[in-house]
Legacy VTK file of the C-alpha trace (Angstrom):
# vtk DataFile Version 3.0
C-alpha trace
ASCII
DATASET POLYDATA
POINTS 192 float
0.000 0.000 0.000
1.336 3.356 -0.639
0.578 5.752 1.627
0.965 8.820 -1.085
-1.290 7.307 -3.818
-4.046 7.028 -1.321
-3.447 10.685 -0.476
-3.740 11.914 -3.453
-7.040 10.216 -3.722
-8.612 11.265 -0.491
-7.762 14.909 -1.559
-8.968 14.317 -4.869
-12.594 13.007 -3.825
-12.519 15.905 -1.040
-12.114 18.326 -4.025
-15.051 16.691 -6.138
-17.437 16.873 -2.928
-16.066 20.901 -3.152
-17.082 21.008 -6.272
-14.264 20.780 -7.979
-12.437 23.310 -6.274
-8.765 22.941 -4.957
-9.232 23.865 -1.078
-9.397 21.000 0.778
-10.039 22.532 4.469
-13.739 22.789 3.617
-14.528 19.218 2.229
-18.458 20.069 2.052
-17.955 23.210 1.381
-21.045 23.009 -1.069
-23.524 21.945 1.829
-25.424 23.776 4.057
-22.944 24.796 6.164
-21.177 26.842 4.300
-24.695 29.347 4.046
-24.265 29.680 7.502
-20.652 30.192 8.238
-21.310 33.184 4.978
-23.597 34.640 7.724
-20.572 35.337 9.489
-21.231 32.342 12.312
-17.664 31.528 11.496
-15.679 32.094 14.993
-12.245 32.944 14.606
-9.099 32.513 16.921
-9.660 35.363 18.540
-13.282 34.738 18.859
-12.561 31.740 21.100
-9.661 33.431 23.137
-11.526 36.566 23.948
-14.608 34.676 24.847
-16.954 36.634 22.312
-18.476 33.532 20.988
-21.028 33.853 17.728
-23.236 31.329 17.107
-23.988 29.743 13.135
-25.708 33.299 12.371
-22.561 35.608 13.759
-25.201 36.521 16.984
-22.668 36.894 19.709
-24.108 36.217 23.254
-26.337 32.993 22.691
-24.358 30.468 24.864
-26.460 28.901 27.660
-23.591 27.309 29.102
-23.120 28.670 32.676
-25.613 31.463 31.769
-27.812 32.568 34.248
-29.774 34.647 31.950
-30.573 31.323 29.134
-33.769 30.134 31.302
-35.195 33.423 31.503
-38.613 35.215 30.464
-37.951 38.540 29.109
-40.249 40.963 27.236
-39.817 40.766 23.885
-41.371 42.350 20.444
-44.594 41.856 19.571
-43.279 41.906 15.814
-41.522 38.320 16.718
-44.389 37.101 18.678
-46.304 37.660 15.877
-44.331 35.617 13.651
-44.098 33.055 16.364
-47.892 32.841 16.086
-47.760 32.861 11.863
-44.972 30.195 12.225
-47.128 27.486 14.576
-50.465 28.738 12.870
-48.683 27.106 9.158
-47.463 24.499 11.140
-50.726 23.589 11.807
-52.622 24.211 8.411
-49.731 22.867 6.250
-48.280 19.996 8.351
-50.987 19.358 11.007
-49.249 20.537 13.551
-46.003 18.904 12.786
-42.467 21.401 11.590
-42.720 20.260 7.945
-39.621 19.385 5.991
-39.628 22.971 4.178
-35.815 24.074 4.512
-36.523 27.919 3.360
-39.144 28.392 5.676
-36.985 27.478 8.525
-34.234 29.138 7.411
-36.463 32.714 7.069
-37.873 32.040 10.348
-34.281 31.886 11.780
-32.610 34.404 10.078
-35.498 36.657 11.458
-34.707 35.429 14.979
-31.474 35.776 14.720
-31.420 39.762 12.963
-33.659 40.489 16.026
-31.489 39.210 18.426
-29.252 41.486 17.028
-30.853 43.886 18.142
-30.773 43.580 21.449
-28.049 43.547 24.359
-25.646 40.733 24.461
-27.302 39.885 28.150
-30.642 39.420 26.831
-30.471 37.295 23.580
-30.430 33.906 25.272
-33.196 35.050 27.605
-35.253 36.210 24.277
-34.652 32.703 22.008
-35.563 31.069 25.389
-38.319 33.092 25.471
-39.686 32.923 21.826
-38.972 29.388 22.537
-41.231 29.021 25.600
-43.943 30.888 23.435
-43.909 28.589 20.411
-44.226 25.770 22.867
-47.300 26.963 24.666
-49.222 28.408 21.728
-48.707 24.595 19.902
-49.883 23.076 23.191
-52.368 24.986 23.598
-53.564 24.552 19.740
-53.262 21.054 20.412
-55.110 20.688 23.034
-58.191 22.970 21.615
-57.928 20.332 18.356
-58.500 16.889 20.317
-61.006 18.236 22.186
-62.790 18.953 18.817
-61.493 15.898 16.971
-61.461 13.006 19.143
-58.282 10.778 18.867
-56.368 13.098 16.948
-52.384 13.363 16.990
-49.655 15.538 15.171
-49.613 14.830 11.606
-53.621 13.654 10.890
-55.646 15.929 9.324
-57.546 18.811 10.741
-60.361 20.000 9.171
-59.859 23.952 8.486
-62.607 25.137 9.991
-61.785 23.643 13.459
-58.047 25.512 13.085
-60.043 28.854 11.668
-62.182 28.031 15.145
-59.359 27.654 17.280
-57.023 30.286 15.711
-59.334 32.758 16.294
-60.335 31.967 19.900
-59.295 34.507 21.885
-57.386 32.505 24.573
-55.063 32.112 21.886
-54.564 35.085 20.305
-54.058 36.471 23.861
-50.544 34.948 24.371
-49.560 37.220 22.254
-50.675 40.669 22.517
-50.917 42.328 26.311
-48.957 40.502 28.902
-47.552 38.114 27.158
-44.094 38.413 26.712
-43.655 38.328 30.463
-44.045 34.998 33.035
-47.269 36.094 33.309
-48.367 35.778 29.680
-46.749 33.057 28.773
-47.975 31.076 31.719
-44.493 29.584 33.009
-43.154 29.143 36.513
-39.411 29.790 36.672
LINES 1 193
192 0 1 2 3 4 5 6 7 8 9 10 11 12 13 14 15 16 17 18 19 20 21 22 23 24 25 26 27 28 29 30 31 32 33 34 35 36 37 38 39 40 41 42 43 44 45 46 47 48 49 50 51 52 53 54 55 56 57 58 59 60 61 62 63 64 65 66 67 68 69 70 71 72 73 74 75 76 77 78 79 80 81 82 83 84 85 86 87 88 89 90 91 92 93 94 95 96 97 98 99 100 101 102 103 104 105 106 107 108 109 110 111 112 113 114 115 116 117 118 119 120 121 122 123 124 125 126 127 128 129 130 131 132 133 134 135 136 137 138 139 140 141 142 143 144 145 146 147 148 149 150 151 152 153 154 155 156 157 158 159 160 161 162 163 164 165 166 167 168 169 170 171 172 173 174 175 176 177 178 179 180 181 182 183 184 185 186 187 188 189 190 191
């Protein structure tokens, strides 16, 4: 066995999975990976030894690792609880109630996310995914819960009739959790 021939050959399937290109320190540079680390996730060097870690979208501040804000409720803008709402509410009429394999629409809905956390302190952007998080959760158990007790046996991925969801989505217990208090433990009914 020689040890350069086969070499040569990793790096030369390497460069066909690059697309033909010559660097080799980005094997898969062609995948999906690469969209992100162009959204300037990419952490340098410096990045790591001055502890201002970015996450895949370049949104410094987002580590929950010995972060006593990452569990917290914190007001956020009714602008992203409103797409919160718009992103469950498809989830529901498109994929009854499951996430849906749509690639684009997740990466939208997290490119939004992440521009808003952007705009906000570096203390409070884990508190606010946590808290868009918490939302999402509560408004999809809530939905859920409104559709079985209208359709009997149901579970994520059956069919819902649209006129149950057009019930249900415009109940007012659910459009609640996201205009007034919500935003706040209060609205978003959770116990920290």
């Amino acid at each position: 066995m020689r040890l350069g021939n086969n070499y040569q050959g990793i790096m030369q399937i390497f460069s066909r999975m690059n697309g033909g290109k010559s660097n080799t320190n980005m094997p898969f540079g062609s995948g999906a990976s690469t969209k992100r680390s162009g959204a300037g996730g990419r952490n340098t060097l410096e990045d790591y030894l001055s502890g201002h870690r970015k996450n895949s979208y370049g949104v410094e501040g987002m580590c929950v690792t010995n972060n006593p804000n990452a569990r917290k409720i914190i007001k956020v803008s009714d602008e992203m609880k409103q797409r919160v709402f718009y992103n469950v509410k498809d989830a529901f009429y498109k994929y009854n109630g499951m996430s849906g394999d749509n690639e684009a629409e997740w990466e939208e809905m997290a490119q939004a996310k992440n521009n808003y956390y952007k705009t906000l302190k570096k203390e409070d952007r884990a508190a606010a995914a946590w808290t868009l998080g918490q939302l999402e959760v509560n408004i999809a158990n809530k939905v859920f819960n409104a559709v079985r007790a209208r359709v009997p046996g149901w579970t994520y991925g059956k069919p819902i009739p649209s006129d149950v969801l057009d019930e249900i989505f415009a109940d007012e217990s659910i459009t609640s959790m996201v205009s007034g208090k919500s935003g706040t433990s209060d609205g978003l009914d959770v116990k920290i």
